[in-house]
N, C-alpha and C positions, 0 to 999 in steps of 0.2 A: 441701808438696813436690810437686813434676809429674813423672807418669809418662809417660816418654816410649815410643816403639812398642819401644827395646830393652828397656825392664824388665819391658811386658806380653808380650811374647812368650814369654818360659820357661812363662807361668802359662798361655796359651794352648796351650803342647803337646800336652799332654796330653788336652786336647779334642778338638786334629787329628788323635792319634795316633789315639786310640778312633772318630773318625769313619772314618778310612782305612781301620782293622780293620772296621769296618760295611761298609765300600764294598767293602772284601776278599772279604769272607764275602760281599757278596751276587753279585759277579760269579762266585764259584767254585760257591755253590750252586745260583742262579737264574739267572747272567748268560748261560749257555749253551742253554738252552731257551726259544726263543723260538716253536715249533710250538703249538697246537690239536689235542687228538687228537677225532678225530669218529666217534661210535660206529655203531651198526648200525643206532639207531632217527633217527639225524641227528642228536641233539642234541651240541655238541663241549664239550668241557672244556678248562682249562687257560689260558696254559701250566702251570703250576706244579703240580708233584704232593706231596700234603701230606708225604712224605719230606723233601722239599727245603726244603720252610718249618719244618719242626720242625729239620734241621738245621742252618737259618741260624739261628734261634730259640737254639738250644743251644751255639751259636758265640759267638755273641753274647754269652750271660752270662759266658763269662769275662773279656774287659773291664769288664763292667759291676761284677761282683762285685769285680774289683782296685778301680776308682774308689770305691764307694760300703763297701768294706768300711774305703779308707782316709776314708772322711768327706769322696770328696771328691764330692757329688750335681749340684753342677750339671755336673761332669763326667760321670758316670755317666748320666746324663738327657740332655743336650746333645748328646755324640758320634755315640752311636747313632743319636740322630734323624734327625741333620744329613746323618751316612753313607749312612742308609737314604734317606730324600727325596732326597738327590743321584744317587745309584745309581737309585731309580725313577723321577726325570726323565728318566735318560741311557736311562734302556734303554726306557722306556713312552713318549718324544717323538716317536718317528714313525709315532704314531698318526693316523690323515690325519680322524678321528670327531671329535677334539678332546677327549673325554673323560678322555683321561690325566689330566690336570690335576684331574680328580676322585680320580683314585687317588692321584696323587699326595699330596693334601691328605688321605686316608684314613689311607694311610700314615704321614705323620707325626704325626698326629693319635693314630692307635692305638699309634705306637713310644714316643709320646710319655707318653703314658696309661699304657703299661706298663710303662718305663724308673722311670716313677717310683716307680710301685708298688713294682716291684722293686726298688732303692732305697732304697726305704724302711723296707721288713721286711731286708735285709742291715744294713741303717745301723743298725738296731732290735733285731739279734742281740746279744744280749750277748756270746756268744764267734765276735766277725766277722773270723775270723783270723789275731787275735794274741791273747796270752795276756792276760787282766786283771789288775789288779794286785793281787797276795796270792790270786789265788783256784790253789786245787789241784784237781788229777784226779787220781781217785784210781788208786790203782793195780793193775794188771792182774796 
């Protein structure tokens, strides 16, 4: 039987949807700080201050947790990535050094690496929640 692009597209939703939340999260927690702060002794930092990574970080896993808790990983793994390296093309490309393209490939590299991880130990919860079958809690 041939899949034509209308019967793959439902199954790809859900990848785009979770990539979009990535691209979400990153223009609301990172996409707006685009400064270097420079200290007293000159050296600068930034832009990004670790508030903002931990809470794109923690935004993050709730997509991730829906996909991989329902079994489904290569969404869980795929979306985020995809979100996140598009988002840091868009916002690191007009870097005139040409080195974005290293972060870039950092980026997806390490969302990549850690999508799955995480992923993996949800998919690997016994109670990744919904209830199992027959098993009880006890009661309070």
């Amino acid at each position: 039987m041939r899949q034509g692009p209308l019967r793959t597209a439902p199954s790809l939703l859900p990848t785009l949807v979770t990539a979009g939340i990535s691209l979400a999260g990153w223009a609301a927690w990172l996409g707006w700080d685009q400064h270097r702060d420079i200290h007293p002794d000159g050296t600068t930092t930034g832009p990004y201050e670790a508030w903002q990574v931990i809470g794109l970080v923690l935004t993050l896993l709730v997509p991730l947790y829906w996909a991989a808790s329902r079994h489904r990983g290569t969404v869980a793994v795929l979306g985020p990535t995809m979100g996140l390296a598009v988002a840091a093309f868009y916002d690191w490309s007009d870097d005139a050094s040409g080195l974005y393209m290293v972060g870039v490939v950092m980026v997806t590299a390490g969302s990549l690496a850690a999508t799955a991880a995480v992923s993996a130990v949800i998919g690997a919860m016994p109670w990744n929640g919904r209830r199992a079958a027959g098993r009880q809690h006890p009661a309070s």
